[in-house]
N, C-alpha and C positions, 0 to 999 in steps of 0.2 A: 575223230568223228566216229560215231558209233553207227552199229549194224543200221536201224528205224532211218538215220537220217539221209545214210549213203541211200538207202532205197528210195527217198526221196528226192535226193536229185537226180537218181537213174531215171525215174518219173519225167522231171523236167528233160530230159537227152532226150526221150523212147519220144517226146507227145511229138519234135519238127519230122524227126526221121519216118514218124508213123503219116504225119499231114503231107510229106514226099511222097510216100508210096501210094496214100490214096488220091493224090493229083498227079501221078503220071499215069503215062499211056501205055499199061501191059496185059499183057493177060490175067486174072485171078489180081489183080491189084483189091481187088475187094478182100480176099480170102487175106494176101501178107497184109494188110492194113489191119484186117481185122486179130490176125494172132498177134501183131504190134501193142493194137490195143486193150487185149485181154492182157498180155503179161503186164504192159504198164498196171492197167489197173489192180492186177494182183497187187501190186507193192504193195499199193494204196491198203489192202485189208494188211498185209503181212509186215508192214512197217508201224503201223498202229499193235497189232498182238504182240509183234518182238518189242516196242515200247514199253508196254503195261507188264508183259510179263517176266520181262530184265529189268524193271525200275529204270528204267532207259528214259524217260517221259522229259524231251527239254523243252525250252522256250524256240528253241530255234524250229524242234517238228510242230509244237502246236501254232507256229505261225505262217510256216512254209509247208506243210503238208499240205494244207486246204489250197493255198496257192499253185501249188501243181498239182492238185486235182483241175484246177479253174485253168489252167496252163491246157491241161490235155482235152478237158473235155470242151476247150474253145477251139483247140485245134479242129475235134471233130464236128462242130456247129458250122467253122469258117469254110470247110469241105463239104459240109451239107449244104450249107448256101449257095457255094459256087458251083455244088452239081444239081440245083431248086429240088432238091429236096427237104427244105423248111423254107420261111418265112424270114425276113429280114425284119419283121419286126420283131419275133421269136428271139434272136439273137441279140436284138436293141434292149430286150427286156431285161433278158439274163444276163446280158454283159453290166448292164447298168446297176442290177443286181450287186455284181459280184465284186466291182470297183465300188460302189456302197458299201458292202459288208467289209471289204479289203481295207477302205478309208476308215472307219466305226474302228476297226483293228486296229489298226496306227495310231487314234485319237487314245483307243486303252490304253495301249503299249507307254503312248507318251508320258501317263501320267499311274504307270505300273502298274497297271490291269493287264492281264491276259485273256482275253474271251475266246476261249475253244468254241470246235466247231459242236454245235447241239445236235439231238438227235434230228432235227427240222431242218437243215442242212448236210447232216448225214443223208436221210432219206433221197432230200434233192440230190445229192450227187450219185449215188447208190442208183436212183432211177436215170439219169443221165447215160452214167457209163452203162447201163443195162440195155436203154436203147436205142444208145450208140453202137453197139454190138449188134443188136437185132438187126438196124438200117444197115449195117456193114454184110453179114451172115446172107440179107434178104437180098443186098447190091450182086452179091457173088450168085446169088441162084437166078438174078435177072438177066446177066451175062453167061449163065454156064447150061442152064435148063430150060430148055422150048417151052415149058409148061408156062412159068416162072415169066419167062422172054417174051411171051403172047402177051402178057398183064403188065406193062413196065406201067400204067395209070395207077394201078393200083399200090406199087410199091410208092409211086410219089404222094396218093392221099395218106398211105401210113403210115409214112415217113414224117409227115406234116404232122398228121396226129399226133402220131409219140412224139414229137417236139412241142407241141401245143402245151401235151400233158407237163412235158419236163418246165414250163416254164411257169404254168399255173404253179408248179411246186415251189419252181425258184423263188417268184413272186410272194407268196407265202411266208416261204421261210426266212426272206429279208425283213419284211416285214414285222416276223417272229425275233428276229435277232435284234433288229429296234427298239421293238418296244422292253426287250429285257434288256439292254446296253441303258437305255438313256434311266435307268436305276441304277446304274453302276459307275457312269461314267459320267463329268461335268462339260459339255460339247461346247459350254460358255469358256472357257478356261485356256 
């Protein structure tokens, strides 16, 4: 197994041990949750560049990277909901999303199509883990700073926001991988 892929499934170990740390009860559980998920998500850019620039590039990362991208940044959806800081519909959209695009996958694969993930699905994920990190970074200074601590209302609409935002993307982008899939791919078949 090569360097791109091991990072890959480091991806998949780091997203339950990082959803542990951000649902128990410690101190700075915002702060380790959030370096958890900053280094996961490094792989994510550093597994793709040692890919392309070792000719590394297999069937197994362009089908299971996107999956543990979708692996982590549901972990951190399923923690933001259980601490209301998003929407449960937020998460019904995206997850719906992401088992759509995941199923459209499987239908390629079956009949030897590969569909990577495009830039329109890059984007969404790239703004996901961006602010999943922010809610994380913003959770540590509502627990750690009086300023911060005074306005926990405020952390919850921005929290909602930037979940809103990540889903208009998501939404988009599936949509986006549809309508280029069903030129590729026979869904009758």
């Amino acid at each position: 197994m090569n360097t791109p892929n091991k990072l890959t499934i480091a991806r998949f170990c780091l997203a339950p041990v990082f959803l542990a740390v951000l649902l128990a009860n410690f101190p700075h559980k915002f702060l380790c949750a959030a370096v958890l998920f900053a280094a996961a998500s490094v792989t994510d850019a550093v597994d793709g560049h040692l890919a392309r620039s070792r000719d590394q590039i297999t069937a197994f990362g362009k089908l299971l990277d996107p999956v543990a991208d979708k692996v982590l940044t549901t972990a951190a959806l399923l923690a933001f909901l259980r601490m209301e800081l998003c929407s449960i519909w937020c998460v019904m959209l995206i997850l719906t999303r992401e088992f759509a695009v995941t199923s459209m996958r499987l239908i390629a694969s079956s009949q030897g199509i590969v569909i990577s993930a495009n830039i329109f699905g890059k984007i969404k994920t790239a703004t996901q883990m961006a602010f999943s990190l922010v809610i994380l970074l913003w959770g540590e200074a509502v627990q750690s700073l009086p300023w911060f601590a005074a306005r926990p209302e405020v952390f919850f609409q921005a929290s909602n926001v930037m979940i809103w935002t990540t889903t208009v993307f998501a939404v988009v982008s599936g949509v986006i991988y549809f309508m280029q899939a069903k030129k590729r791919i026979d869904f009758f078949r």
